[in-house]
N, C-alpha and C positions, 0 to 999 in steps of 0.2 A: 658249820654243818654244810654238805653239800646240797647244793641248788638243785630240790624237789620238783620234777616234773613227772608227766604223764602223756599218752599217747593222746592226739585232741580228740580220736574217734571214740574214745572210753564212752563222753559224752554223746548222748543221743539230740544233735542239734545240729543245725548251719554253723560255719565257721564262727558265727558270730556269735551263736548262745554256747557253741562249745570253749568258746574264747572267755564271754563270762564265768561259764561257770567255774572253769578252771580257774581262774582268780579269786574266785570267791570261795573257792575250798584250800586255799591257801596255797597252790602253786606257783612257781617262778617262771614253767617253763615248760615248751612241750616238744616230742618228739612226734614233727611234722609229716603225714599220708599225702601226698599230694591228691588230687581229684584225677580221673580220667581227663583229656582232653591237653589243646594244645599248652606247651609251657613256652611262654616268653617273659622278656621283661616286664610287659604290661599286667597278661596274667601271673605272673607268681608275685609282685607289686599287691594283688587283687590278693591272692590267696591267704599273704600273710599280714594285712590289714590289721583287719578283727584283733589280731594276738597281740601287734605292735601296739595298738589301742589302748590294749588294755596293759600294757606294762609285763607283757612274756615274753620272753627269751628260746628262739627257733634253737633249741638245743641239738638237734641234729637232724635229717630226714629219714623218713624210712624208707628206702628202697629198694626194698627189698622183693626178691626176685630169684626165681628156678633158673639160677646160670646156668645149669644141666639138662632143663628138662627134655626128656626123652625123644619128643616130637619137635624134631627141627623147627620146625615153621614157627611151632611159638615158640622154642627157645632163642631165633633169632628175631622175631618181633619183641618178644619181654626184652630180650636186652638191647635192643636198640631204643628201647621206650626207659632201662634203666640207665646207659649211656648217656642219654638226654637229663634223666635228673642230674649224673654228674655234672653236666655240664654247667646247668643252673641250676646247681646247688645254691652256689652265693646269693643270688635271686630270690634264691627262696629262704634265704636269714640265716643261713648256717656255714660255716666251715667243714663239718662233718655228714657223712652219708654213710648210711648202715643196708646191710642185706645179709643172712645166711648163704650160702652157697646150694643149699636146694638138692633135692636125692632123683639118681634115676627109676625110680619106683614108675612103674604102667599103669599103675592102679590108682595113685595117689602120688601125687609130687610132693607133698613131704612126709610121707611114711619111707621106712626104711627098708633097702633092700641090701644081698650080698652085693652085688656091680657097686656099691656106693663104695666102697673098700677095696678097692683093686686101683692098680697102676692105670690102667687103662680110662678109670673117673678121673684120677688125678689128672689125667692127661689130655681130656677133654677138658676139665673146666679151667686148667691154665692159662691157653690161650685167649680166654674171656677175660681172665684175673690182670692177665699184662697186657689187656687193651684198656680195663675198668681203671688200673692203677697209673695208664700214660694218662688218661683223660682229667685224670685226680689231680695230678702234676701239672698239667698245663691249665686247670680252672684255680690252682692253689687252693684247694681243699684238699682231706685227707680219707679217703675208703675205708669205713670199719667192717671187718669181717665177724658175723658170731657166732662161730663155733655152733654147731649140736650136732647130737650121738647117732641121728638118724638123716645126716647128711652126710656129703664128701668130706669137708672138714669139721671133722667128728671127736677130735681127743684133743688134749692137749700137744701131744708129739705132733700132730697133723698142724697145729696153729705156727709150734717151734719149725716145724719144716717150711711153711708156706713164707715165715719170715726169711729162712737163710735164703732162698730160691727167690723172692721180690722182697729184697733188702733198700726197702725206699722209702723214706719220711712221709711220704704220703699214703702210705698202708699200716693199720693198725688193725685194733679189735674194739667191738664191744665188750664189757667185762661182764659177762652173764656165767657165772659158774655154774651157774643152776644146769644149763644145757649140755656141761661138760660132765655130769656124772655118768659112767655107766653101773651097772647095778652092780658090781664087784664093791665099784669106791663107797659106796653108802656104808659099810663097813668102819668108813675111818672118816666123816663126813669132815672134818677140822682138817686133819691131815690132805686130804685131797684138796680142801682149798689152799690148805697152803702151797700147793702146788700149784695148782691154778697162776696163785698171783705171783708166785714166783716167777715164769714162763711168761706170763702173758702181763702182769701188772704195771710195766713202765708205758708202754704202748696203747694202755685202753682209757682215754679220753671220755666216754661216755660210757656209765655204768645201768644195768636194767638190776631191779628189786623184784622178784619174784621166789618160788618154791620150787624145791623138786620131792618127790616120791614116784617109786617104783611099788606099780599093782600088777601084780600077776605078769612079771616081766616086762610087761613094757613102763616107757619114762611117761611121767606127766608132770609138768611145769605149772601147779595152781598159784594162786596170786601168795604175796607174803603171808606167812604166819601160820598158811592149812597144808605144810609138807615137815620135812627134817632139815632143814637147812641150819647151821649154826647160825644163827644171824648174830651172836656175840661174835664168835669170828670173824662173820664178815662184814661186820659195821667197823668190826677193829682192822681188820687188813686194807678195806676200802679209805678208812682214815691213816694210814700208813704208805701205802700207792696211790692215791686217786685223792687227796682231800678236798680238791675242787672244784671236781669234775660231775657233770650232772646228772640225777640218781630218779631213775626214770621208772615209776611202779607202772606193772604191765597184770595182763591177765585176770583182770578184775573187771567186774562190771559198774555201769553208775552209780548204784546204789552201795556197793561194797566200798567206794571209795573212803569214807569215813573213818572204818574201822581198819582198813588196812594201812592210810595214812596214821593212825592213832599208836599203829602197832611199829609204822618203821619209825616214826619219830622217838620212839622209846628209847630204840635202840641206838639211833645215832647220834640224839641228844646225850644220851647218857656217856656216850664215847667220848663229845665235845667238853663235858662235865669233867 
């Protein structure tokens, strides 16, 4: 079975009771928020204590960040602050570091706008892509990008083009299908992931467990089990690509964690079976 983890912030606590608890609801591993404030060796030493302690596994960081957002100033502060996580990434117990690519929306940085789908996004957020993925390569970590439908890299075709264009070992993806639906593909939910993992499935190291459904046109991504997601599908494709790889439940709150862990176990148990 692949090495169950969770976000440590799920948990409402200091590093250190989010550390417990997450061991004690049966995880292996967490996919690490760093804090505001500076990162060195010392502090991120500091940060990932707690987890080491307790026998979890820095499955990868989140750092995730509006590589586009609209307004210069913070779009070149956030990524100079996401630049720095790559850098100590290692530092901070992982080989992997994740972020979406972030929408140029004025109103909301991750709501969806048309500009998010034009040449001209692509072509902003490139230049950040082939600085994120030098910086990948010289800290020997690897940049996971995760796709969704109301960012720049929004479909699947967008994830196939972003590899031919930075054809580099140190660029991959999260394998979150859930964010690559558009509400056409709900239609054939098996069939589009098999597409998914076709396209994207050798490349994604680090897997998230969540849902998708479409209300009144727009996407919402609730935690496993309360969308359409095949999850026989994709306990089966994720043990077919990924059987290793760490399976990261998102979207859930403290208290749902019981029952959503009870729910993905079902399924991937029963794969292993």
């Amino acid at each position: 079975m692949n090495p169950l983890g969770i976000f440590n912030d799920v948990y409402r606590a200091d590093y250190a009771g989010q550390a417990r608890l997450t061991r004690e609801a049966g995880f292996a591993c967490v996919q690490l928020r760093p804090p505001y404030g500076p990162l060195n060796a010392h502090t991120c030493a500091e940060h990932i204590a707690p987890f080491v302690e307790q026998g979890l596994a820095i499955a990868a960081v989140a750092g995730y960040t509006n590589l586009v957002n609209p307004d210069l100033a913070v779009r070149e502060r956030n990524n100079r602050r996401f630049f720095e996580m790559i850098d100590r990434c290692r530092d901070l117990g992982s080989t992997l570091i994740a972020t979406e690519t972030g929408s140029l929306n004025r109103e909301s940085e991750w709501e969806d706008t048309p500009e998010n789908h034009t040449e001209e996004a692509w072509d902003t957020l490139m230049p950040v892509l082939h600085e994120a993925v030098k910086r990948a390569e010289d800290a020997g970590v690897t940049l996971l990008i995760e796709g969704y439908v109301n960012n720049v890299v929004a479909t699947v075709s967008d994830c196939e083009r972003l590899r031919n264009e930075i054809p580099s070992p140190a660029l991959g993806f999260v394998l979150d299908p859930n964010n690559l639906f558009e509400e056409a593909d709900m239609a054939d939910v098996s069939g589009h992931l098999e597409r998914i993992f076709r396209a994207i499935g050798p490349w994604t190291p680090l897997v998230h467990a969540k849902d998708v459904v479409y209300r009144e046109g727009r996407i919402d991504t609730p935690r496993a089990g309360t969308g359409q997601l095949d999850y026989a599908a994709f306990a089966r494709l994720v043990r077919q690509y990924q059987p290793d790889a760490p399976l990261i439940l998102e979207h859930l709150t403290q208290e749902e964690v019981p029952e959503t862990l009870e729910y993905i176990r079902r399924y991937f148990q029963a794969e292993q079976g």
